[in-house]
KOLTOR-210859 format. One record per residue: residue in one letter; chain; x, y, z of N, C-alpha, C, O in turn. Coordinates in steps of 0.001 Angstrom, whole numbers. Layout:
<A; A; <X; Y; Z>; <X; Y; Z>; <X; Y; Z>; <X; Y; Z>>,
...
end
This chain:
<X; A; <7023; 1596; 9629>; <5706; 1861; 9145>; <4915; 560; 9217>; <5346; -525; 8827>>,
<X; A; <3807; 758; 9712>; <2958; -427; 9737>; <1964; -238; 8447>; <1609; 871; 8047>>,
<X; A; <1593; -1401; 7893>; <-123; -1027; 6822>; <-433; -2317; 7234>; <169; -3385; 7351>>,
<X; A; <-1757; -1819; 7452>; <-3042; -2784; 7444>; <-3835; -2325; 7187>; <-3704; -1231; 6639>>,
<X; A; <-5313; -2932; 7447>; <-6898; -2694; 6540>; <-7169; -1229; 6592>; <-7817; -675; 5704>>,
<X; A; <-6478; -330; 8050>; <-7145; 581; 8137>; <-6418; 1557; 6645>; <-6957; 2648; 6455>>,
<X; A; <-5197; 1134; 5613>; <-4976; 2093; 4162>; <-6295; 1173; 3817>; <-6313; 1590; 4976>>,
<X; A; <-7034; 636; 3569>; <-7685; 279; 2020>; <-9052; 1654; 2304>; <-9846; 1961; 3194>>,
<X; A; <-8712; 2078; 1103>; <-9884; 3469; 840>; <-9620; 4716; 662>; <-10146; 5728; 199>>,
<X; A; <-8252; 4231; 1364>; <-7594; 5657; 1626>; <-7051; 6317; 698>; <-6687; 5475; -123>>,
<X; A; <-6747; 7452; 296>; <-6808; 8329; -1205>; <-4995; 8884; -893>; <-4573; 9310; 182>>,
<X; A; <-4216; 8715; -2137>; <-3428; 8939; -2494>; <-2840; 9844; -3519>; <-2998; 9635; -4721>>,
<X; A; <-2289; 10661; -3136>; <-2238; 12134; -4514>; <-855; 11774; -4845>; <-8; 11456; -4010>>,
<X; A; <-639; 11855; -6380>; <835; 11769; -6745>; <1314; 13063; -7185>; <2416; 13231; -7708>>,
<X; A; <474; 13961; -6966>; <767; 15904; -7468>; <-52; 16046; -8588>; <-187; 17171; -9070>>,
<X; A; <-791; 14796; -9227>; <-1219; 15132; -10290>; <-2604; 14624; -10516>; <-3558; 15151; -11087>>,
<X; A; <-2447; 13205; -9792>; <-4292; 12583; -9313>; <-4410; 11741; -8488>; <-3369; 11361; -7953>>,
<X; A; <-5380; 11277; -8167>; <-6085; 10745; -6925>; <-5964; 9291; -6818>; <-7100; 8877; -7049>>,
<X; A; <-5345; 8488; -6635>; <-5545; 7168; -6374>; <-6212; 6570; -5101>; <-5933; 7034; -3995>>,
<X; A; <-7191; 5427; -5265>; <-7653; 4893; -3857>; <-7025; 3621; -3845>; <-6950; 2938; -4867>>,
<X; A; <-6530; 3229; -2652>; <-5830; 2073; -1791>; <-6950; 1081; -2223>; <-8111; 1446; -2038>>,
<X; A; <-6749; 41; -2698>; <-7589; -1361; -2799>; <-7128; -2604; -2293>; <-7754; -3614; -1971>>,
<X; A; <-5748; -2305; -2283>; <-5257; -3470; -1137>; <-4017; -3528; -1334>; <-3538; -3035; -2356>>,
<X; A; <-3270; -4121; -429>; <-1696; -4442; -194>; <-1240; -5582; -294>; <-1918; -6600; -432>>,
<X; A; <-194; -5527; -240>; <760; -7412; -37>; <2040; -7204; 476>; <2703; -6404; -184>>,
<X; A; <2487; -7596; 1277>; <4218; -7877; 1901>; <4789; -8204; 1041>; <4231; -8882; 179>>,
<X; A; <6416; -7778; 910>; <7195; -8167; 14>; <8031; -8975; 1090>; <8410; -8245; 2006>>,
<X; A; <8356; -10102; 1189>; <9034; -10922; 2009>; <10618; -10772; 1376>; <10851; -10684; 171>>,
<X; A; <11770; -10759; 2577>; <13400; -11260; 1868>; <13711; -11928; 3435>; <13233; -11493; 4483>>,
<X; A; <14530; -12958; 3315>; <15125; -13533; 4211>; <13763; -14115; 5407>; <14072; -14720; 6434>>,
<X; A; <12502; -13850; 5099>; <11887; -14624; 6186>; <10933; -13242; 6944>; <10005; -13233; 7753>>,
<X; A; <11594; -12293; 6317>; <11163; -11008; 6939>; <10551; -9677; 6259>; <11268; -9367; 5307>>,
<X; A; <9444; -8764; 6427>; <8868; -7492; 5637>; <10105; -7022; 4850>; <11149; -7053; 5501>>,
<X; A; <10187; -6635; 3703>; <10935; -5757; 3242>; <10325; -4715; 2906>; <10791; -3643; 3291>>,
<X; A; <8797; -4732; 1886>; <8052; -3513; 1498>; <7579; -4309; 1165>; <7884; -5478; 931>>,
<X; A; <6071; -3271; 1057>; <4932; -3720; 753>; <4632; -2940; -821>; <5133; -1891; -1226>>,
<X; A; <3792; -3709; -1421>; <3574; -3464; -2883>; <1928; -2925; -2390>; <1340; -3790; -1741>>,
<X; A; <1127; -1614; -2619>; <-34; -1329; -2567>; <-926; -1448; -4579>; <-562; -1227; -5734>>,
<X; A; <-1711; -1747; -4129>; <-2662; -1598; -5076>; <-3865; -671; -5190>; <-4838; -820; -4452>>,
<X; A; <-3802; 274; -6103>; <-4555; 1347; -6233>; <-5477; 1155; -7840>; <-5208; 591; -8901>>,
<X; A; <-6579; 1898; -7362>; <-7172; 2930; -8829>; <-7801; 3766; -8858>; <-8068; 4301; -9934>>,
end
């Protein structure tokens, strides 16, 4: 999976409400992506 600029805005349903993408960050291990942490509200 790739994320970049084109999630920020983008709307997220958890079954119950709506979150919008406000931005991301890489979770780095060994030098390399592991997951990314998104930020919503």
């Amino acid at each position: 999976m790739t994320i970049d600029d084109t999630w920020l805005g983008a709307i997220v349903n958890d079954g119950s409400r709506d979150y919008i993408i406000t931005g991301y960050q890489p979770n780095y291990l060994n030098k390399k992506i592991f997951s990314y942490e998104i930020e919503v509200i």
